[in-house]
N, C-alpha and C positions, 0 to 999 in steps of 0.2 A: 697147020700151025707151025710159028718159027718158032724155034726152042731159044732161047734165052743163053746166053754162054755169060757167066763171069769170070771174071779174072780170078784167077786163084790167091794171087799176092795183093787182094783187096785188102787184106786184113795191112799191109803194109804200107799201101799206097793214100787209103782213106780212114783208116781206124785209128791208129795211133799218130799221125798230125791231129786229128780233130782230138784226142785224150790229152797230147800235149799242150795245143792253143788253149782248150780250158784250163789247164792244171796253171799255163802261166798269167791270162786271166786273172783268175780266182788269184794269187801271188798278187800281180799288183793291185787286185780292187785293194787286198789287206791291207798293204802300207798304206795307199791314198788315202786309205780310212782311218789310219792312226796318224797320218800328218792333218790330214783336218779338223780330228775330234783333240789334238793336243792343246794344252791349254797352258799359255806361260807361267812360270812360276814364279812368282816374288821371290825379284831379291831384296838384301837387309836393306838398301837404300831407300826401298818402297814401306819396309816396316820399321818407322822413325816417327817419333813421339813429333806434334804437330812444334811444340818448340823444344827448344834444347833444354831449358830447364824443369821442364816436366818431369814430376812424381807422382808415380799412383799413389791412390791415399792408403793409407795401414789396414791393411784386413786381419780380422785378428779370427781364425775359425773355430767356429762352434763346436762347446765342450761334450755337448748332446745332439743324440739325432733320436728325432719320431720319426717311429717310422710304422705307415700302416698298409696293409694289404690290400690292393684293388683290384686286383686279376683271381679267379676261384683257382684252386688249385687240383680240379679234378683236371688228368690229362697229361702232368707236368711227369717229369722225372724223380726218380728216389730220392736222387739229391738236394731236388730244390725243396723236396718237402720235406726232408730233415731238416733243413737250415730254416725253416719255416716254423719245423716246430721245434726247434731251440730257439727261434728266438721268442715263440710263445705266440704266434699270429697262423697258426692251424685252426682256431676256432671259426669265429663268427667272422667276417670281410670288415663288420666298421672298429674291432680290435685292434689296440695301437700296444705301440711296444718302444719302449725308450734305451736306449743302444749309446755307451760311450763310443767317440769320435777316437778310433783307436785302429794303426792300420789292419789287424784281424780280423775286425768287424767290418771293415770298410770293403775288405776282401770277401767276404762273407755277403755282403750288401750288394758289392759288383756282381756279384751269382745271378743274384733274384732279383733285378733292376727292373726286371719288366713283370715283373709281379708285385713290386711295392714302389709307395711312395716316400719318398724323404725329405721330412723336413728338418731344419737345424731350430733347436729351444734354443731362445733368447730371455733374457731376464732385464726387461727395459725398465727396474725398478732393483734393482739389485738379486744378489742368488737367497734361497733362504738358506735361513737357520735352522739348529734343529729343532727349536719351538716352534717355525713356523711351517712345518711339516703338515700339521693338520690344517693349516688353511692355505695349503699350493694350490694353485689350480692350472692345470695347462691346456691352453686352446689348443683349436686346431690348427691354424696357423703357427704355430710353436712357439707362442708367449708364453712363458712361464710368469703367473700371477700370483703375490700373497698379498689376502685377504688379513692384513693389520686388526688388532685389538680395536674396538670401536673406541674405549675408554671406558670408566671406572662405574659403576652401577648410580650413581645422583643423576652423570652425565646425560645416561641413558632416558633415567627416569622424566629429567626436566624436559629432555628434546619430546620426549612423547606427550607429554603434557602440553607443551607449547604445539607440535600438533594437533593434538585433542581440540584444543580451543580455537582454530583456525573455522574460521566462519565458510570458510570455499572449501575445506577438506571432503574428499568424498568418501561417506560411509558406505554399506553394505546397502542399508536401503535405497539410499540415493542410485547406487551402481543399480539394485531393482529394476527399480521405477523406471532409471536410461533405456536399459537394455531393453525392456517390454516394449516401450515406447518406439524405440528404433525397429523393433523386431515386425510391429504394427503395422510402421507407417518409414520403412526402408527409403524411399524418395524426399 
């Protein structure tokens, strides 16, 4: 058998070219790859109003915000669950909670963005009063609604009576008799 002789200065002749060729390699794959994946920037000339005399229209922001819980809160941090339960949506998920448009709160809202939803209350009928506190109603969509005085108790009385006597109004028995009927014969 022949025995095998290697050079001693291999480690100089083949180890460190081949560590250097990758090292410089690996260098320019990087740049390449960051002059490829760059992406032009706008400038102002590109962000210009289609004509010169354009105006956005006035936005005037919401005095209130609903805001409801959708994400559970087991899991989260200490912090997002205090801020949860000041603002009183630690209970049950479909528990809403109404929050002035105030930067504190809005700070406070940027926290747990991804635990609640935010809507802005509008009042497409005016804001109430303090009498009409007992008939606000606020959707989900964040209308805020008041249910007005119907009027004076005759007003009342005449309109039901003139229902009463409608020949097509449907009573209780009539509702009956439908629904069995339908419930029968469904096709």
């Amino acid at each position: 058998m022949t025995e095998l002789l290697i050079d001693p200065d291999i480690r100089v002749w083949v180890f460190l070219p081949i560590v250097l060729i990758t090292f410089l390699v690996g260098i320019v794959r990087h740049y390449v790859s960051i002059l490829i994946s760059t992406q032009k920037k706008a400038e102002m000339t590109q962000i210009m109003d289609r004509t010169p005399d354009h105006q956005d229209p006035p936005v005037e922001p919401a005095k209130l915000f609903r805001v409801q819980r959708i994400k559970p809160v087991k899991g989260n941090p200490f912090w997002e669950k205090r801020i949860l339960k000041d603002l009183g949506l630690h209970g049950k998920q479909s528990d809403f909670a109404v929050v002035k448009n105030i930067p504190e709160n809005n700070a406070r809202l940027w926290k747990i963005k991804h635990l609640i939803k935010v809507t802005p209350v509008t009042f497409p009928y005016g804001e109430p009063t303090a009498n009409d506190i007992k008939h606000t109603i606020l959707k989900e969509n964040g209308e805020c609604l008041v249910t007005k005085d119907i009027g004076p108790m005759e007003m009342r009385d005449a309109a039901r009576d003139a229902f009463d006597q409608q020949a097509k109004r449907m009573d209780t028995e009539l509702l009956r008799k439908d629904s069995r009927l339908k419930w029968l014969n469904p096709w």
